[in-house]
C-alpha positions in Angstrom: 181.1 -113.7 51.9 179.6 -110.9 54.2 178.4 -112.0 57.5 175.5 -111.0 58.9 175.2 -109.6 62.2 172.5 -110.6 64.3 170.9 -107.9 67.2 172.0 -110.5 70.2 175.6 -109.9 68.2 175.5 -106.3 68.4 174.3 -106.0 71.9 176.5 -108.8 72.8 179.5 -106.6 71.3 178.3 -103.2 73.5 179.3 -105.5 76.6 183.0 -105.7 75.1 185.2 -103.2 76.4 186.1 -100.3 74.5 188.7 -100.6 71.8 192.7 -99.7 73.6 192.9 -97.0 70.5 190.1 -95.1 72.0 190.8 -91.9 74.1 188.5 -90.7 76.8 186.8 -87.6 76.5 186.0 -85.9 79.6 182.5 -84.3 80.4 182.2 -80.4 81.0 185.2 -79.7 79.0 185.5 -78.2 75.8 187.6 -80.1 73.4 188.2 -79.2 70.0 187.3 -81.9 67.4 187.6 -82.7 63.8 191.2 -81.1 63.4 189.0 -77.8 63.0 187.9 -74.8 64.8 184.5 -76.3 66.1 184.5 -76.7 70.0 182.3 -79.1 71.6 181.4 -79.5 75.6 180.1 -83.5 76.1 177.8 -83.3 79.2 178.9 -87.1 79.8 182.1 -89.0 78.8 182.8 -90.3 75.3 185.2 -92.0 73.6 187.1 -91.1 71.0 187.7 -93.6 68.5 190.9 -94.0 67.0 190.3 -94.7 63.4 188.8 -91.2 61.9 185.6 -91.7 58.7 187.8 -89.2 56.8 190.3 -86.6 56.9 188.6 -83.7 58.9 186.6 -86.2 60.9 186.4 -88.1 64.0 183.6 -89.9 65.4 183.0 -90.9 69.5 180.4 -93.2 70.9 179.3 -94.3 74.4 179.1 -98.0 74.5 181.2 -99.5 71.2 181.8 -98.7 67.2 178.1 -99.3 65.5 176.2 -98.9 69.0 176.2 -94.8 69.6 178.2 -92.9 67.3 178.3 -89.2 66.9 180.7 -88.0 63.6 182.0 -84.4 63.7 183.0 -82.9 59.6 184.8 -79.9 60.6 185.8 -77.3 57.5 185.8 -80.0 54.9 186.6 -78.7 52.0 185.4 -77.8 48.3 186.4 -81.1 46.2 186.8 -83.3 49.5 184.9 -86.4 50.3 183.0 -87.0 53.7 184.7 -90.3 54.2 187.9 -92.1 53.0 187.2 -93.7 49.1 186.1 -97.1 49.2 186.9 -98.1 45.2 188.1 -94.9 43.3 187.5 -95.9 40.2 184.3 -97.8 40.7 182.1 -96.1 42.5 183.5 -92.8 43.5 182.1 -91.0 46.8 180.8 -87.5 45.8 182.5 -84.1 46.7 181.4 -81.4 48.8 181.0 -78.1 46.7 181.0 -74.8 48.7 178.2 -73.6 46.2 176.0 -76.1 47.7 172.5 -75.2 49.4 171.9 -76.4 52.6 169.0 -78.4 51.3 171.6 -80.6 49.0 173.5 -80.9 52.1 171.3 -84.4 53.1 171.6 -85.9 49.6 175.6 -85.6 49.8 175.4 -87.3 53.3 173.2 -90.1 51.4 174.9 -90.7 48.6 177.9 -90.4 50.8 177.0 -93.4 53.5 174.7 -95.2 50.3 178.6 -96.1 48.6 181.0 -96.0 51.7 178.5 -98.2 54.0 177.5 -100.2 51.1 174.2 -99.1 52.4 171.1 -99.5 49.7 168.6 -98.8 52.1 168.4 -95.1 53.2 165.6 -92.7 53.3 166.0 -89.2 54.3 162.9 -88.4 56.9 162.6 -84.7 57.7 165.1 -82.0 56.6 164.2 -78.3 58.8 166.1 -75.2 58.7 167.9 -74.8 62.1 171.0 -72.6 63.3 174.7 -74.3 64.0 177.6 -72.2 64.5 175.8 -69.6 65.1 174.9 -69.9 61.0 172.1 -70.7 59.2 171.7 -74.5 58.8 170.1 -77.1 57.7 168.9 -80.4 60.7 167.8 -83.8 58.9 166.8 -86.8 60.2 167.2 -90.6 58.3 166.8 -94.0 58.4 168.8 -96.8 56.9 170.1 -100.4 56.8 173.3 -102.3 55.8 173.5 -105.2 53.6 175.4 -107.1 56.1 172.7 -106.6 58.6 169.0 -106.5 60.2 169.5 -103.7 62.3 167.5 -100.5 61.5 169.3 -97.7 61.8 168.0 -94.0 63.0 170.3 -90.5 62.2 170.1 -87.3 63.1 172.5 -84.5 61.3 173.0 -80.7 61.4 175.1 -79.1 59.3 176.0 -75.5 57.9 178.4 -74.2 55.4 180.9 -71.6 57.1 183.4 -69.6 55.0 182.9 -72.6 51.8 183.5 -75.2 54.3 181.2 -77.6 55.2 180.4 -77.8 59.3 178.6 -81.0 60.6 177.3 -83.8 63.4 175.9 -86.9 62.8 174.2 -89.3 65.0 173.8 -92.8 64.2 172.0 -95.7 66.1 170.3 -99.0 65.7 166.8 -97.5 66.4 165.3 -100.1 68.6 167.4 -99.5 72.0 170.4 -97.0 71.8 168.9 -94.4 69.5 166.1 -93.5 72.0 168.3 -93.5 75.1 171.4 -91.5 73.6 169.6 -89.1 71.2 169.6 -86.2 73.8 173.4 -86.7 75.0 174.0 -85.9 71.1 171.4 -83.2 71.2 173.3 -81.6 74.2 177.5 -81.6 72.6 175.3 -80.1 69.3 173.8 -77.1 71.3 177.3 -76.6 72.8 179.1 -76.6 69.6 180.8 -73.5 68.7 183.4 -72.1 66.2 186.8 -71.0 68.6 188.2 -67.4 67.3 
């Protein structure tokens, strides 16, 4: 049986101190992420959380797991999966392909978070052509819920594909408090972000 979490549970958890796996990230540096060439400078301290989404991921958040999370996909590869398989067999997560368009670059990160969140609800809002990486890109926002809860949920994303690899951020929220108040801190490590040589 799934429980459901309540908004008084998931404010009451951002009061919880941070998880002992979590690393510090400090503000004004730069700092590598995503066991890839993408550089990031946070203009405010982070934590790292020490379970990664997938393989050539890792995702930080201010205040707690759920709350404010930003997800870095650095160089994930043709055949690879944005996140860890959830059931193999039954409902496989779909592959990145470095013949892709940017514009099928929000339906893989939907189809992606509608098996491994177990997430039904999800509408992309606005997709835009941008530059990240110095490339050209594509910038999406969404919405969406999960089953085990009655939180709504706001995302932003950006992502290019550099050299067949797929480059990306993702910024997910419950929209009625933390979204508004920590969208611009993810705005600012995106307009940082850079590939090192």
């Amino acid at each position: 049986m799934k429980r459901t979490l309540s908004l008084g549970a998931i404010l009451l958890a951002a009061a919880q101190p941070v998880s002992a796996s979590n690393t510090l990230i400090a503000a004004q540096a730069p700092v590598a992420v995503a066991k890839s060439p993408m550089t990031v400078m946070p203009d405010r301290e982070w934590n790292k959380m020490g379970a990664r989404p997938g393989r050539n991921s890792e995702s930080w958040t201010i205040d707690g797991d759920g709350l404010n999370e930003v997800t870095f996909y650095g160089g994930i590869e043709a055949d690879r999966t944005l996140f860890r398989e959830v059931n193999k067999r039954g409902t496989p997560l779909p592959r990145f392909s470095s013949t892709m368009l940017l514009t099928d670059l929000p339906a893989l990160l939907e189809a992606s978070y509608r098996i491994a969140l177990n997430t039904p609800v999800m509408t992309i809002n606005t997709v835009v052509p941008t530059t990240f990486l110095g490339q050209k890109a594509v910038q999406f926002t969404y919405t969406y819920s999960r089953v085990d809860e009655e939180v709504r949920r706001r995302g932003d994303a950006v992502a290019a594909i550099i050299g067949g690899k797929l480059f990306m951020t993702t910024f997910d929220a419950p929209d009625v408090f933390y979204y508004r108040r920590d969208v611009a801190a993810y705005r600012a490590i995106v307009a940082t972000a850079a590939i090192a040589r």
